[in-house]
Backbone as CSV, one residue per row, in Angstrom:
resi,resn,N_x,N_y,N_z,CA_x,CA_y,CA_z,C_x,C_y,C_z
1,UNK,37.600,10.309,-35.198,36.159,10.142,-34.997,35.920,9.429,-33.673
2,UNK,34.896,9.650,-33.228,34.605,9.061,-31.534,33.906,8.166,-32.061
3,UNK,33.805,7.333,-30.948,33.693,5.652,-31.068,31.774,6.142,-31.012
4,UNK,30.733,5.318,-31.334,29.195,5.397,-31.209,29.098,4.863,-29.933
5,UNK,28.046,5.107,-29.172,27.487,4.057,-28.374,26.195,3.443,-28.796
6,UNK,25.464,2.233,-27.976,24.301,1.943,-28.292,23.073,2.448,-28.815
7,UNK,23.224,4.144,-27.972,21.941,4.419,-29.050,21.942,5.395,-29.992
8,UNK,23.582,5.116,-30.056,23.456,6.019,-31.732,24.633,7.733,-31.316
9,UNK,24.600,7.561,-30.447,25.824,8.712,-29.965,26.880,8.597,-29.726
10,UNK,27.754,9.914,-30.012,28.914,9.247,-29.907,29.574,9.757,-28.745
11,UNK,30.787,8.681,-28.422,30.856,9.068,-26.828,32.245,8.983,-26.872
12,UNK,32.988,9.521,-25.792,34.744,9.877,-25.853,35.261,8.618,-25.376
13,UNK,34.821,7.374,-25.200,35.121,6.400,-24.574,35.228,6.021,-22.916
14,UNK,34.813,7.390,-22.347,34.511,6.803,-21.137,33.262,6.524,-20.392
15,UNK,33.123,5.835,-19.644,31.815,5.816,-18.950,31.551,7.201,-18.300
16,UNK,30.263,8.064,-18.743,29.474,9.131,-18.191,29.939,10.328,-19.094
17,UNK,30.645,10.694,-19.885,31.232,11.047,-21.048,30.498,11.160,-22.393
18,UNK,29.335,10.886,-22.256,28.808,10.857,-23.988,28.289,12.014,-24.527
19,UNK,28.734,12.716,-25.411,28.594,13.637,-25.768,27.049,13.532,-26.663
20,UNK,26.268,14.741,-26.490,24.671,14.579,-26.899,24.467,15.482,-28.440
21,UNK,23.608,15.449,-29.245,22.875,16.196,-30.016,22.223,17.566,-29.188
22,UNK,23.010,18.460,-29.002,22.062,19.890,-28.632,20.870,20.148,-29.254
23,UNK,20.742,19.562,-31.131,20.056,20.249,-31.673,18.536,19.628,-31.427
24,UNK,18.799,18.403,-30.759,17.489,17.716,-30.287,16.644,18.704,-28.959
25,UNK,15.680,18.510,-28.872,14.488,19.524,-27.848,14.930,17.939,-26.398
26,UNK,14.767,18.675,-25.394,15.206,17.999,-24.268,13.502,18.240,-23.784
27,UNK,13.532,16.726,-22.988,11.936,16.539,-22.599,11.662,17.445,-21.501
28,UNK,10.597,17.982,-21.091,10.013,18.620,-20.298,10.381,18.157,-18.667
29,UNK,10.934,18.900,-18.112,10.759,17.891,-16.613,9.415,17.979,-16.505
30,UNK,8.611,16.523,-15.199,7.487,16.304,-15.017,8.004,16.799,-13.761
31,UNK,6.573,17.740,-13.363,6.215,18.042,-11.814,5.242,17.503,-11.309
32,UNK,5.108,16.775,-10.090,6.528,16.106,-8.994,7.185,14.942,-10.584
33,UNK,8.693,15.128,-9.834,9.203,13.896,-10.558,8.254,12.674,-10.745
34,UNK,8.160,12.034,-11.826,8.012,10.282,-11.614,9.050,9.920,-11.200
35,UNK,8.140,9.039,-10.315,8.757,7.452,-9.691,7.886,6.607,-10.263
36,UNK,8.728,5.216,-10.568,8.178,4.207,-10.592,8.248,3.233,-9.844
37,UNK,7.648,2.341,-9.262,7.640,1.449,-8.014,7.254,0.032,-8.574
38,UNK,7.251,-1.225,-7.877,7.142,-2.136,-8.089,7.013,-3.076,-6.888
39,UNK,6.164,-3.915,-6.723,6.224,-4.817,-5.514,7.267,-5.716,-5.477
40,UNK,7.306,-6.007,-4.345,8.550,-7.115,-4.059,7.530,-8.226,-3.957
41,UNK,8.454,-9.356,-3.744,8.001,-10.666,-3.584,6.855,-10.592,-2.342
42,UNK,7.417,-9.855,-0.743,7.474,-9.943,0.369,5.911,-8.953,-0.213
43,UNK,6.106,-7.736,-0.605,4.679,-7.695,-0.661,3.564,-8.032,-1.165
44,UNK,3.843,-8.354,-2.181,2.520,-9.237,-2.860,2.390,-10.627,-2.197
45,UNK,3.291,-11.229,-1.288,2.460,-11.832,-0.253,1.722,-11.609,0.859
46,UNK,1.754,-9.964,1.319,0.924,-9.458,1.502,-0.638,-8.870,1.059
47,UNK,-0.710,-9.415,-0.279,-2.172,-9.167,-1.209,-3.269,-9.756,-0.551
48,UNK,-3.103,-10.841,-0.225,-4.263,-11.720,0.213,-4.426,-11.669,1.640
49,UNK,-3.561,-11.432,2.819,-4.382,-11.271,4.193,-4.876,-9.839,3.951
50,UNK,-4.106,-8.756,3.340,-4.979,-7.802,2.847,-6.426,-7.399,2.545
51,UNK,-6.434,-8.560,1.608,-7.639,-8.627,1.197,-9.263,-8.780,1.654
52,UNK,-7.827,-10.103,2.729,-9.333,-10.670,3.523,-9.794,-9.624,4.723
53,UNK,-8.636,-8.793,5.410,-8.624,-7.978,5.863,-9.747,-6.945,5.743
54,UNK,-9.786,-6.599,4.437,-10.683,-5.399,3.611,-11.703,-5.930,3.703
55,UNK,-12.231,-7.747,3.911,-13.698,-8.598,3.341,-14.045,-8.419,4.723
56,UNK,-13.429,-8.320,5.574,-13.977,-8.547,7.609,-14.065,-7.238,7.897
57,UNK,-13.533,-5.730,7.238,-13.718,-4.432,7.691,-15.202,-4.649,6.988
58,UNK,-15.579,-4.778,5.294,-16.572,-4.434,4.754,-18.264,-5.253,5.536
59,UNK,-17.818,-6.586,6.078,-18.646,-7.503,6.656,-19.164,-6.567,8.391
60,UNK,-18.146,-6.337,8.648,-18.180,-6.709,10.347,-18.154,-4.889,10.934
61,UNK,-17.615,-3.547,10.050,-16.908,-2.823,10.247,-18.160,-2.351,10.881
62,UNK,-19.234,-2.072,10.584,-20.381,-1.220,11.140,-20.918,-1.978,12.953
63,UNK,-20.390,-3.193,13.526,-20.316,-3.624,14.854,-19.444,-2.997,15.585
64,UNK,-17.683,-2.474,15.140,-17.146,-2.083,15.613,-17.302,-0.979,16.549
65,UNK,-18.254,0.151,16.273,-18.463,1.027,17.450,-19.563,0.957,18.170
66,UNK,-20.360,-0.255,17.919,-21.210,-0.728,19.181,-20.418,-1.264,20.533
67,UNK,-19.832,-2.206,19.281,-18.959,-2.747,20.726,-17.725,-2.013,21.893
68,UNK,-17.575,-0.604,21.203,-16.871,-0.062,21.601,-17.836,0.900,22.768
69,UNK,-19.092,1.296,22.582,-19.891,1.764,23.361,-20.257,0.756,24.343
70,UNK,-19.842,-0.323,23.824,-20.306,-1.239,25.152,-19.218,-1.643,25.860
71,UNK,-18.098,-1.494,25.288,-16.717,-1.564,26.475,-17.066,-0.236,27.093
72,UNK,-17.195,0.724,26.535,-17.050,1.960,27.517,-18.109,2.036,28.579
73,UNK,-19.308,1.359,28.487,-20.408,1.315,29.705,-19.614,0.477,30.103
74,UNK,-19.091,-0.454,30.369,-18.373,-1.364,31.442,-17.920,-1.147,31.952
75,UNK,-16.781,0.058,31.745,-15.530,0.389,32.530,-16.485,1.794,33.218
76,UNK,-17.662,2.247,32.811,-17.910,3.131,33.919,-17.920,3.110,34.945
77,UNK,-17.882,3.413,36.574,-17.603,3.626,37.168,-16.082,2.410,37.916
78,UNK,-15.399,2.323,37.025,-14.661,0.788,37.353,-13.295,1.866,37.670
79,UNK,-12.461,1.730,38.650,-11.338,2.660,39.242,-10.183,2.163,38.199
């Protein structure tokens, strides 16, 4: 008899070796694969200049192409 493993199958004793239940239905692949992801430390200390980032686009963002029309009259006729 082959030795069980943890979840109940039994396996020939080597690692990558475990022999399966055929008679079980095998899950569907998902299209695109899942991934699962997770932040690191390094980015979730990125959350908060982020943030504030997002509070000075939502505050300030509608000045941005004035001021950009007004750099560009400056440099008109400038070599």
């Amino acid at each position: 008899m082959l030795p069980v493993d943890d979840d109940g199958q039994q396996d020939g004793g080597r690692p990558g070796c475990a022999l399966r239940d055929r008679a079980r239905p095998a899950l569907p692949p998902e299209a695109p694969p899942r991934v699962d992801y997770q932040l690191t430390e390094a980015d979730r200390a990125l959350l908060v200049p982020m943030a504030v980032m997002g509070e000075w686009a939502a505050r300030y963002g509608d000045d941005v192409p004035a001021a950009q029309d007004r750099f560009a009259e400056r440099r008109v006729g400038q070599p």
